[in-house]
C-alpha positions as CSV (number, residue, x, y, z in Angstrom):
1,X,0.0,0.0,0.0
2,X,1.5,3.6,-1.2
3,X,1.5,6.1,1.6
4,X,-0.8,9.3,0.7
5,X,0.2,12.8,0.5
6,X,-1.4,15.8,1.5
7,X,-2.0,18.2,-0.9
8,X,-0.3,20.7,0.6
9,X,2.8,18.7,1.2
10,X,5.7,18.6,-2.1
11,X,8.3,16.5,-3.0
12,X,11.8,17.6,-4.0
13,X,11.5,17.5,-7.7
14,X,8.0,19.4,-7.5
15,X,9.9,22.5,-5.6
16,X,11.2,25.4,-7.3
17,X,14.4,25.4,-8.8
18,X,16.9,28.4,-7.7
19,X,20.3,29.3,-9.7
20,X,23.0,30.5,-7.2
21,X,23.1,34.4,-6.9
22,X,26.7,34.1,-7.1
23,X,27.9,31.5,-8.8
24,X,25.0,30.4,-11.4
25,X,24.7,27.0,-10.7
26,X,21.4,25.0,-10.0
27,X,21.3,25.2,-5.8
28,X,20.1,22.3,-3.7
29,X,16.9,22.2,-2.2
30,X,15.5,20.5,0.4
31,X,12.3,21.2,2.9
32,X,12.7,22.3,6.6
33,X,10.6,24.1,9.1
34,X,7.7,21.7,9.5
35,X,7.5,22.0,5.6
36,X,7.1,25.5,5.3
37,X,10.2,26.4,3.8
38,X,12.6,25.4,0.7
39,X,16.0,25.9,2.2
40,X,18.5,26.0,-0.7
41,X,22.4,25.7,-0.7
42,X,24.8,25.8,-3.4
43,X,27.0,23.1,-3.6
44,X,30.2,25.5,-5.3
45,X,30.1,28.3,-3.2
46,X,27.6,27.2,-0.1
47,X,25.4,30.3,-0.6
48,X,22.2,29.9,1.2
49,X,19.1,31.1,0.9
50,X,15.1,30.1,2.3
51,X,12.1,30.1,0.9
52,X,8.6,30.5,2.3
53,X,6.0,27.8,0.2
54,X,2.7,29.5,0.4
55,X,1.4,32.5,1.7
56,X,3.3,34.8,4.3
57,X,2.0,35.1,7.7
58,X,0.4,38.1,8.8
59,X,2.6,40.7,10.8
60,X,2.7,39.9,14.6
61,X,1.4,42.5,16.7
62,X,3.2,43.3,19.8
């Protein structure tokens, strides 16, 4: 039996694909944050960069 997905849940090759600010070359990606982010790192210069998936969370009032 397969296990099911959410719909709101993505797999690596269905998250958006980054170049390297720097260096030009496709960055990794990989999920972190409970899912809620698409942390990428480039694997010639190890420039970093996150990635909310979805909308952004209203502004927290203090």
């Amino acid at each position: 039996m397969r296990p099911t997905m959410s719909t709101t849940s993505a797999i690596p090759t269905e998250l958006p694909d980054r170049l390297c600010t720097w260096c030009k070359v496709p960055m990794k990606k990989r999920l972190v944050g409970g899912q809620q982010f698409v942390h990428y790192t480039c694997p010639k210069c190890v420039f970093q960069h996150t990635t909310r998936l979805g909308p952004a969370l209203p502004p927290v009032k203090h």
